[in-house]
C-alpha positions as CSV (number, residue, x, y, z in Angstrom):
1,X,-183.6,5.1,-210.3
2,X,-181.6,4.7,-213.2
3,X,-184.0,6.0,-215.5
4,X,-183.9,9.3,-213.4
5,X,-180.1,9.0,-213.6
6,X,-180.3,8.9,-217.3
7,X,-182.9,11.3,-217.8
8,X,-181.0,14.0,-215.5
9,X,-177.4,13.1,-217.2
10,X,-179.0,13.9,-221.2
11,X,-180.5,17.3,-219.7
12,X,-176.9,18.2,-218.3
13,X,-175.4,17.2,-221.5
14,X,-178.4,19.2,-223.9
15,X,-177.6,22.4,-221.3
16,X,-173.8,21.8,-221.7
17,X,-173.9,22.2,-225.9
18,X,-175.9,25.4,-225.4
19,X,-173.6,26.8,-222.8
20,X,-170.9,26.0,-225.4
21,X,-172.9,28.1,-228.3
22,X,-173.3,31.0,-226.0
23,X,-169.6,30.7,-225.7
24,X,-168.9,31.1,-229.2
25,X,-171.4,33.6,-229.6
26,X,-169.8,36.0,-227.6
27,X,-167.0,35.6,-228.3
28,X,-167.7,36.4,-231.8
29,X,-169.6,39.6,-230.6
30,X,-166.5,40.5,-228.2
31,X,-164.5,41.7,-231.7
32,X,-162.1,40.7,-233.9
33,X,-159.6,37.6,-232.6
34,X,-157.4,38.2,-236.0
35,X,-157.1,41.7,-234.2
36,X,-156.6,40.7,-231.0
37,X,-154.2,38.6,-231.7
38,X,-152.1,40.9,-233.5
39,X,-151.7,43.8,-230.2
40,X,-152.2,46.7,-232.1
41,X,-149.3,46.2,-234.3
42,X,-148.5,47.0,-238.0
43,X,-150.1,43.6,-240.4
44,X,-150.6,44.1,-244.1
45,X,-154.2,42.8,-245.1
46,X,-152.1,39.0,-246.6
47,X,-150.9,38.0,-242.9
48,X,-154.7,39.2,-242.0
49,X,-155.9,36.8,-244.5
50,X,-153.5,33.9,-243.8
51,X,-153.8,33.8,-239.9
52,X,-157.7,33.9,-240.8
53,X,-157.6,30.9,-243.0
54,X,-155.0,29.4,-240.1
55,X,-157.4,29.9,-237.3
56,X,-160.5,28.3,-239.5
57,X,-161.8,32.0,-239.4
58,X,-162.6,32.1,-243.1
59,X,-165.4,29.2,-243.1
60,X,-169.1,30.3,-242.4
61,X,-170.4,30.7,-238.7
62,X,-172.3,27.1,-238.7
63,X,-169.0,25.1,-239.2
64,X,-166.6,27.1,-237.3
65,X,-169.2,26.4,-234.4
66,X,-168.8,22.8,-235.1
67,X,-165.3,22.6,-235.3
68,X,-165.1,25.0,-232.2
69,X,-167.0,22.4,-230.4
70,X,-165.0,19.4,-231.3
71,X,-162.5,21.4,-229.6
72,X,-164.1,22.3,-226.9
73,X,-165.2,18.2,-226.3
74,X,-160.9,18.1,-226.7
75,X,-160.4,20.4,-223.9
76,X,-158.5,22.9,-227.2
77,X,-159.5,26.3,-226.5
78,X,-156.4,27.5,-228.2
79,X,-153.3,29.2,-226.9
80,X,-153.2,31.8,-224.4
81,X,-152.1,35.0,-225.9
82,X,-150.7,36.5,-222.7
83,X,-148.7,32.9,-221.5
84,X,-148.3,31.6,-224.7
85,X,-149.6,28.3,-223.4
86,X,-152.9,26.3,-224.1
87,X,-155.7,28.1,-222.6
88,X,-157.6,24.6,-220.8
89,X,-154.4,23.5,-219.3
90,X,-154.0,27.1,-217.7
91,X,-157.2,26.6,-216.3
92,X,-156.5,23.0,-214.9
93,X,-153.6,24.2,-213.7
94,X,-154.9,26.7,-211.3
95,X,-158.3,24.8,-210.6
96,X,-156.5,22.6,-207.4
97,X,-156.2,26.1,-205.4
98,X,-159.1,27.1,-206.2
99,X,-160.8,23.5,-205.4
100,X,-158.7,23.8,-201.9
101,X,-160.3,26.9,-200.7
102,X,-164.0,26.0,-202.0
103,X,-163.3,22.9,-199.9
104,X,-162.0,24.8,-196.7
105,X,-164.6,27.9,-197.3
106,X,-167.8,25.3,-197.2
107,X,-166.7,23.0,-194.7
108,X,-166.3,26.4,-192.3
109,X,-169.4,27.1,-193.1
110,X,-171.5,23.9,-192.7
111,X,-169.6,22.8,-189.6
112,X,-171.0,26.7,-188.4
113,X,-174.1,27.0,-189.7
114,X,-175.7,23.8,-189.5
115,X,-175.4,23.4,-185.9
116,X,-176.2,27.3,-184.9
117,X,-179.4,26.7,-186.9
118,X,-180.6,23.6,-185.4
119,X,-180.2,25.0,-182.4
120,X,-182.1,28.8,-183.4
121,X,-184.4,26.1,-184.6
122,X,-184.9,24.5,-181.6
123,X,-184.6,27.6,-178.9
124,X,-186.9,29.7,-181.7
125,X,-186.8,33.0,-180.2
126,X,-184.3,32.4,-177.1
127,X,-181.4,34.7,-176.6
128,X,-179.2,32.2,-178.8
129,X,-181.8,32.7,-181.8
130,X,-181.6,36.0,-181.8
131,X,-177.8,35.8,-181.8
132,X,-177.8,33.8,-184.8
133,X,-180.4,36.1,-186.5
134,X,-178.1,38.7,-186.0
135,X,-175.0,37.0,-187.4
136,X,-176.5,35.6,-190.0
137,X,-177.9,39.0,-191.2
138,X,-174.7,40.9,-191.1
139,X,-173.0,37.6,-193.0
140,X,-175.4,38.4,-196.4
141,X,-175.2,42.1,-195.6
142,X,-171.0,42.4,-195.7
143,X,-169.9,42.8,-198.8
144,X,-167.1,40.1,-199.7
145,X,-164.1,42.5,-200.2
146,X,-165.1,44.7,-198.1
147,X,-164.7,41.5,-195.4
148,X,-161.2,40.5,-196.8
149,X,-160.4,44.0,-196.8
150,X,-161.0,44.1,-193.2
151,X,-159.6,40.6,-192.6
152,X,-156.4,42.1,-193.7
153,X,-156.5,45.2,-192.3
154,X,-156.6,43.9,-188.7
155,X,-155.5,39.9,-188.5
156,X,-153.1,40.3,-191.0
157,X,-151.6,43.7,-191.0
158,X,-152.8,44.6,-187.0
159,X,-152.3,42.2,-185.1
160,X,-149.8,40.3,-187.3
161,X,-151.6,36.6,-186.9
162,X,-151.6,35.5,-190.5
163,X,-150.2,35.8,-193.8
164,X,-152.4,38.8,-195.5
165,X,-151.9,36.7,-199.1
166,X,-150.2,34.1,-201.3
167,X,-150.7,30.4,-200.9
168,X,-147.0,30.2,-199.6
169,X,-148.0,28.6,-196.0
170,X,-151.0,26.8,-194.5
171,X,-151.9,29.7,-193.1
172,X,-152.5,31.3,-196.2
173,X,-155.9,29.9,-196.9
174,X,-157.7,30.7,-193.9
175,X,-158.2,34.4,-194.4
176,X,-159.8,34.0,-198.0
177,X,-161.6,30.9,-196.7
178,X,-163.6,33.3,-194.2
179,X,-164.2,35.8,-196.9
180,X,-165.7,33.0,-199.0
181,X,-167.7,31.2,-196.5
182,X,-169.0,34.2,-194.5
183,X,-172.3,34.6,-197.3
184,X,-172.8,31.1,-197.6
185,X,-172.8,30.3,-194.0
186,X,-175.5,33.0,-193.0
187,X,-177.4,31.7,-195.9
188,X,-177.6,28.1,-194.9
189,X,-177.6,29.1,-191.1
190,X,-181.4,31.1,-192.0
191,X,-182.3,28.4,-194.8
192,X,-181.5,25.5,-191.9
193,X,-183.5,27.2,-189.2
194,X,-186.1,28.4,-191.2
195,X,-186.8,24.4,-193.0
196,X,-186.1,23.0,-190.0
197,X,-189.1,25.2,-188.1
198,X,-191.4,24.1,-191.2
199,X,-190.4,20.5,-190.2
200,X,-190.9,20.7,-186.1
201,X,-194.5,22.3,-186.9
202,X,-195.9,19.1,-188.9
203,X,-198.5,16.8,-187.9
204,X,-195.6,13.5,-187.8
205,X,-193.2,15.6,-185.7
206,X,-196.2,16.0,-183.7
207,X,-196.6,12.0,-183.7
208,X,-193.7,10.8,-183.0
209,X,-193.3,13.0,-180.2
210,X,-196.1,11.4,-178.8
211,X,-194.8,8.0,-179.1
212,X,-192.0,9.1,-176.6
213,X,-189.1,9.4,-179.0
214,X,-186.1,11.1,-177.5
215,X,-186.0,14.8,-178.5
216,X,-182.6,14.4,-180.4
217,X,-183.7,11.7,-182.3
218,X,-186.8,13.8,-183.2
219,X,-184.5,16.6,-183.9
220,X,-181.9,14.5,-186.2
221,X,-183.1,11.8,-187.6
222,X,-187.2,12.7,-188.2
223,X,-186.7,16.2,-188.4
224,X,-183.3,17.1,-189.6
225,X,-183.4,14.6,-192.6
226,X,-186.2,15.6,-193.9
227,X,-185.4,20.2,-193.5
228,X,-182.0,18.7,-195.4
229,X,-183.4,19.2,-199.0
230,X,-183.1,23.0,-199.8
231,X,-180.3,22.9,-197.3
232,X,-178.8,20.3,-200.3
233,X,-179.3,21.9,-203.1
234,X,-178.3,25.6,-202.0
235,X,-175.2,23.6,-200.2
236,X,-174.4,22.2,-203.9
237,X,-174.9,25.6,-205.8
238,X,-172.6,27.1,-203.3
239,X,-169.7,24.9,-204.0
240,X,-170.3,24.6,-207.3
241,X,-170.1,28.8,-207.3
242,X,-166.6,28.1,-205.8
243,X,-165.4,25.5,-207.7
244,X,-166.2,28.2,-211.0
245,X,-163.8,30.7,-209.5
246,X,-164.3,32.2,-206.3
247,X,-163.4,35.6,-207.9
248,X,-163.6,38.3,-205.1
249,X,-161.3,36.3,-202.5
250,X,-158.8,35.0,-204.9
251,X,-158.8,38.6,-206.5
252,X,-158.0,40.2,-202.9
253,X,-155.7,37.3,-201.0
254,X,-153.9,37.2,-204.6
255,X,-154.8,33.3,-204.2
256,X,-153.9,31.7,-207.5
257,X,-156.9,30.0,-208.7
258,X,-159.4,30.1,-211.8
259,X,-160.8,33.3,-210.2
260,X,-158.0,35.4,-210.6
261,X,-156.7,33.7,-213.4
262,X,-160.4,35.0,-215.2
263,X,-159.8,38.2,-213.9
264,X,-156.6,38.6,-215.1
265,X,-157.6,37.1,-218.5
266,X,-160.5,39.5,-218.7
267,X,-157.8,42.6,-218.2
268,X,-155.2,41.4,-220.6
269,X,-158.1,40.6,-223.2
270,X,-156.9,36.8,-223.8
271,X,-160.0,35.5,-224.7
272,X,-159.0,32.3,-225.1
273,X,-158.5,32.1,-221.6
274,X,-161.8,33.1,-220.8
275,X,-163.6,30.8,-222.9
276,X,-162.1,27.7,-221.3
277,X,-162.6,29.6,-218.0
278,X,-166.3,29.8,-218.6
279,X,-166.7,26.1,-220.2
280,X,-164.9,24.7,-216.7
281,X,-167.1,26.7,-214.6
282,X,-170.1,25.7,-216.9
283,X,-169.0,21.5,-216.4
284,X,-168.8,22.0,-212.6
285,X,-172.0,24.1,-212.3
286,X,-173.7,21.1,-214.3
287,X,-172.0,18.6,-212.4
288,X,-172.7,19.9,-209.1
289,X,-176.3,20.3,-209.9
290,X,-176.5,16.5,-211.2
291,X,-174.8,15.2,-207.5
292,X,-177.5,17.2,-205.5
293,X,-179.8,15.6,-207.8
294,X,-178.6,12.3,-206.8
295,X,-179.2,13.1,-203.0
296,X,-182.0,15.0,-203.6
297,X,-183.4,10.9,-204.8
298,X,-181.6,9.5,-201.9
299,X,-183.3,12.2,-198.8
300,X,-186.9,11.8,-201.0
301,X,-187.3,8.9,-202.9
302,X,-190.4,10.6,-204.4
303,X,-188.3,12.2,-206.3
304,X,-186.9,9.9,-208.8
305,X,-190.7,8.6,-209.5
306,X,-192.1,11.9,-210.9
């Protein structure tokens, strides 16, 4: 197991550096920073050439990489050209809102979706299946603002029930917690029911039905446990998606996370922002990926053997 651990942890680390050269990469190709920096505004070629040699731009390509990745281990993505502030400390800053509604978003939609597609699972083709067919289709077929949009339009505006942005109140996060979860729950409600069908049809199902075991613990502990693994890892990818920057709700509730702190970075052109933006997002993806990994080992211990 710990070999697996190990091997798993290097790979993260190998797909980390490259993520950190695509970084610098294009941010290179995105234009000058000298110019960037300066707004448009009148610079003789000498303060061109002395905020180049302060910034390290003057050096080749191969060792401003390197010194940009020392940085980068440092959490220094420079100074935010629109708050005047370092650029990774913006981004920490704004990453607990944005880790409270990935948290709320994907615990409304497991606590809905798992159950609804045990049970489609279970009563394949009863009324309640088709039901959950039919939510679960309109939940990938909505588009995200187009759901907040709404959300505000009638809860919010309409009838008055809750705050229509911000994260002023409590009440604030539930509105862009729906918008967020909606996808994601239709997803894992189709992915449960659909593993979980695979599962019920086996041969073992089949046996251990025949020794007499009670239908839940067929359902839950043989059958459920074993229909968990895609339902894992496309559980992980989804928070790990949020934890990035859950752009489209933040965006539209105004909910001040790393979502609309990218989006307003990408506007104002403050391309430090971004970078550190992209390298957070990039450390959670990995990170995420690594845990459902883990219980990937831990629901099928073949796993950690191959």
């Amino acid at each position: 197991m710990q070999r697996y651990i190990l091997g798993r942890f290097i790979q993260s680390l190998v797909a980390l550096l490259g993520i950190t050269l695509i970084i610098f990469i294009l941010s290179r190709l995105s234009g000058d920073p000298v110019a960037l920096m300066m707004g448009g505004e009148v610079v003789t070629q000498e303060d061109i050439d002395r905020i180049r040699v302060q910034l390290g731009l003057d050096k080749p390509l191969v060792q401003q990489y390197f010194i940009f990745l020392g940085d980068a281990i440092h959490g220094d993505f420079g100074r935010s050209l629109r708050y005047r502030e370092p650029a990774f400390s913006l981004v920490l800053h704004r990453f607990p809102a944005t880790f409270q509604l990935a948290m709320v978003a994907m615990s409304i939609s497991v606590i809905v979706a798992v159950p609804v597609g045990v049970l489609s699972a279970v009563r394949r083709d009863g009324l309640f299946d088709r039901f959950g067919k039919i939510v679960a289709l309109l939940g990938q077929s909505m588009p995200g603002f187009w759901f907040g949009l709404m959300l505000i339009l009638f809860v919010a505006v309409g009838l008055g029930l809750l705050p229509a942005g911000g994260r002023d109140q409590p009440s604030s996060i539930i509105l862009p917690a729906l918008t967020l979860g909606v996808f994601p729950m239709a997803a894992i409600m189709r992915l449960t029911r659909s593993s979980l069908l695979d599962v019920l049809d086996s041969e073992y199902i089949k046996m251990v039905r025949i020794k007499g075991a009670p239908e839940w613990t067929v359902i839950f502990k043989h059958g459920l446990k074993n229909a968990a693994i895609p339902v894992v890892t496309l559980m992980g990818l989804q928070i790990a998606g949020f934890l990035g920057g859950s752009v489209i709700a933040e965006t539209v509730f105004a909910w001040p996370g790393v979502g609309k702190l990218a989006v307003d970075a990408v506007f104002s052109r403050d391309f430090q922002v971004i970078q550190a933006s992209v390298f957070m997002v990039a450390v959670v993806f990995l990170a995420m990926n690594l845990v459902v990994d883990l219980v990937y080992a831990y629901l099928d211990p073949r796993i950690r053997y191959r």
